[in-house]
Every structure is written in structure tokens, then in C-alpha cells.
Steps between C-alpha positions, in 0.01 A plus 500: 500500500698207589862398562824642315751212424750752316715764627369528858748375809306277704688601847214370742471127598179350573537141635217229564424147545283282296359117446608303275214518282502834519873536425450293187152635381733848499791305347251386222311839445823682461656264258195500318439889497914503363553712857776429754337390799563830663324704224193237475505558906507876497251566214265320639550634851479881405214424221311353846588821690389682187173332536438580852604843536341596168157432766681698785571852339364813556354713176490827532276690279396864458175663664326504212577125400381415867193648463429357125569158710301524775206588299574200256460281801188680652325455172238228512616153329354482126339188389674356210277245288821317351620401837175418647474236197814363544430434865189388429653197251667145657842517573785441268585131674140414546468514888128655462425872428611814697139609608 
């Protein structure tokens, strides 16, 4: 979804404090995204809140759809012989295998 840097009033004022480092990291990551520092700020604030509330909302889905779910999930798990290989080998950075 994201931000919308043309054509939109920004009327509200949202004020905090930071470090520093943290003042400059944002400096930095604006200038080197080519975003104001207010853009760079927002974007990533409401792309954050995206994140979070993306977890948080309700679905809403038909009776039907309910029941086709609820039955998907009382089904009994099915054994799949490609992923019980690939557990089965050492990991990718060589800490030991996954048995």
C-alpha cells in the first residue's frame, strides 16, 4: 500500500525525539532511498503498521468456506517424502543435520 508523496495535504503533525545515531542512520537512508526525510520516515512507519495489522484482522468468510476450512484442518497431516529427505540431509551452513 504505502505512502502518497503527491497530491495529498499532509494537515496532521506527528513530532518525536531521536539519538543521534538514529537521526543520522534516517538522514542517511533517506538520502540514499532519494526520499525527504519525512517520506523515508512515513513509508517506513505505515509499511510497519501494514505489517502488524495485516496479523490483527478479522476475515470473514462464507458458511460454506468455513466449513471447507475446518475440515482442511481436521484432516490428518500427510507425509510428504520430499520434505522428510530434506530434513533428513545436514544443514545448509554445516551445523550437523536436522534429525
Amino acid at each position: 500500500m504505502g505512502v502518497s508523496h503527491s497530491r495529498t495535504i499532509r494537515a496532521r503533525r506527528i513530532n518525536l525525539r531521536a539519538t543521534d545515531r538514529q537521526e543520522k542512520l534516517i538522514r542517511t537512508g533517506a538520502e540514499t532511498t532519494g526520499l525527504s526525510v519525512t517520506d523515508f520516515i512515513l513509508d517506513s512507519a505505515c509499511l510497519q503498521a501494514e505489517h502488524v495489522l495485516a496479523d490483527k484482522r478479522e476475515f470473514v468468510v462464507s458458511p460454506k468456506q468455513w466449513k471447507v476450512f475446518v475440515e482442511a484442518l481436521d484432516r490428518p497431516a500427510q507425509t510428504k517424502p520430499e520434505l522428510a529427505r530434506l530434513f533428513s540431509k545436514t544443514a545448509v551452513l554445516g551445523r550437523g543435520s536436522r534429525k
